[in-house]
N, C-alpha and C positions, 0 to 999 in steps of 0.2 A: 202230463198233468197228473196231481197227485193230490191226495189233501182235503181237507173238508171247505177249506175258503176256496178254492182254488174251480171245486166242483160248484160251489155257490158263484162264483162267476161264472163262469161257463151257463149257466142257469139265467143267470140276470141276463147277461149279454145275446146269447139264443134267444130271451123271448122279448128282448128292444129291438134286434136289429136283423134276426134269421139271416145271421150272415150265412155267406159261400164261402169262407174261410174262417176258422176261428183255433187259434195257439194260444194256449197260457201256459208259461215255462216259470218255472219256480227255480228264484233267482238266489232263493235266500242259503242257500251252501256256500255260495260264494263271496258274501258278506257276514258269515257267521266271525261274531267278536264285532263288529264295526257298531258305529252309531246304528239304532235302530231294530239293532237284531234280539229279539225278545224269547228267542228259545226254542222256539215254536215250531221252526223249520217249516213257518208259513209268514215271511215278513215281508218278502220282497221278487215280486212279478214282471215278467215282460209278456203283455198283451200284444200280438200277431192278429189284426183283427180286418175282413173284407166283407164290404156290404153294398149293397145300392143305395141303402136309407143314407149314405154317407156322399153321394154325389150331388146332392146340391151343396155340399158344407165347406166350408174352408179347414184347414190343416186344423187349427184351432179350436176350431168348433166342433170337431168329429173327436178331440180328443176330451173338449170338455161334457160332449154327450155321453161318450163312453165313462170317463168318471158319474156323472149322474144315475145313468144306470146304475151303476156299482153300488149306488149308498153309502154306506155307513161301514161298507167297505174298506175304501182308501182313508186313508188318517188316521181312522180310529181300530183297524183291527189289521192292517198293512201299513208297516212303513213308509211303503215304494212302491209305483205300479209303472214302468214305461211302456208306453202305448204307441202300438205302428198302425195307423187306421187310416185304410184305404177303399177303393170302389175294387170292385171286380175287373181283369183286366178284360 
């Protein structure tokens, strides 16, 4: 993890869900030139993310919790975010 967005997830995400695991890979080197890619070398994310708040939720739901935390985040200051969200095993 690297980045100014990148530390402000990390931030969101820790204090919605105090996972037991938590990855954010910065995706965006390897979409540099494609649609989306703004320059930044902060566009495009894969969240690696493990919690318990995410055991009652369906696959869906725990990805659209995670987008919620994020804000203003995803859409408007990232391209792309793919989300692995799961319970602790």
């Amino acid at each position: 993890m690297s980045g100014t967005i990148a530390h402000e997830m990390e931030e969101r995400l820790t204090g919605a869900f105090a996972p037991s695991k938590l990855e954010i890979i910065n995706d965006s080197a390897s979409h540099a030139g494609h649609s989306g890619d703004d320059g930044s070398g902060e566009s495009h994310f894969t969240i690696i993310i493990e919690s318990a708040a995410f055991e009652p939720m369906s696959r869906l739901a725990r990805q659209r919790a995670v987008i919620a935390a994020l804000g203003d985040i995803v859409g408007e200051r990232v391209h792309a975010v793919a989300i692995k969200a799961g319970v602790p095993a």
